[in-house]
N, C-alpha and C positions, 0 to 999 in steps of 0.2 A: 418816747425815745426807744428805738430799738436795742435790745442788748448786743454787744460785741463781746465777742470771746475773741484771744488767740487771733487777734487784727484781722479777722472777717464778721460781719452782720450773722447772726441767727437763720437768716431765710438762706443765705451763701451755703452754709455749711448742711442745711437739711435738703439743697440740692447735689452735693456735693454724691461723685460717685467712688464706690464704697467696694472692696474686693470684700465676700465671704469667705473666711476661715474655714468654713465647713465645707460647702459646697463650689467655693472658687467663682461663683456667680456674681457678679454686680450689683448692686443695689442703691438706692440713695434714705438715710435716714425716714424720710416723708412716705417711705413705699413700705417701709419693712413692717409685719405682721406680724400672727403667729403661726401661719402656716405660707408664708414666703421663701420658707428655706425647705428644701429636702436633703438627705443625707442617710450617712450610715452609721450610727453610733459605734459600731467597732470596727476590726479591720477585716478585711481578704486577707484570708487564710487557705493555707493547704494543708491538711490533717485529714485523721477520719472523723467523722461526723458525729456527735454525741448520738444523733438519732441513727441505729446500726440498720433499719426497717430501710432506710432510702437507697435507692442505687445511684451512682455517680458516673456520665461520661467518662473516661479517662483517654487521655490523649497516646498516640505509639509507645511513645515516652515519661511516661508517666508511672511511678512505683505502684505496685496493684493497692494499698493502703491510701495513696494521695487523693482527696477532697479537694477540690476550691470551691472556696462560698464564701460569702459576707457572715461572718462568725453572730450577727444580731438578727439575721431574718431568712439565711439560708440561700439567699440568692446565688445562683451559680456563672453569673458573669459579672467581670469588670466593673462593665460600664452599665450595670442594673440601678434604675433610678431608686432612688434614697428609698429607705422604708421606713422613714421618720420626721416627722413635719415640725419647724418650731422657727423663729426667730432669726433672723442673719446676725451671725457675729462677725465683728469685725475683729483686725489683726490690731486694733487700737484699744480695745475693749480690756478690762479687767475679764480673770477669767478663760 
């Protein structure tokens, strides 16, 4: 006999699609891995840079001191894909 959880079947709910917390991507239980998700463990930031050796873009407007980078791997735009692979979390999830 199949297990029911939460008045759907087991199969129901490991099709079922899933928003990532991390990376806001889609997923369904039965797909997620551990390199299914990419992401950035910290945030975009604008500072100057631990490392003083690099030079930074800076826009017209921008204070001569202002950095943007992903504060975990140094990426210098927005929308730079994740530099870290693991798991999809969901917004249901402990944690």
């Amino acid at each position: 006999m199949e297990k029911i959880e939460n008045g759907q079947p087991a199969a129901i709910r490991e099709e079922e699609q899933i928003v990532c917390k991390r990376c806001k991507n889609t997923f369904t239980r039965s797909s997620n891995n551990s390199s299914a998700c990419r992401f950035h463990p910290s945030f975009f930031v604008c500072r100057r840079h631990d490392d003083q050796k690099r030079y930074y873009e800076l826009g017209p407007d921008d204070p001569p001191y202002a950095a943007k980078f992903y504060d975990c791997c140094g990426a210098e735009e927005p929308e730079a894909s994740g530099c870290t692979t693991s798991f999809h979390v969901s917004y249901d999830d402990d944690a």
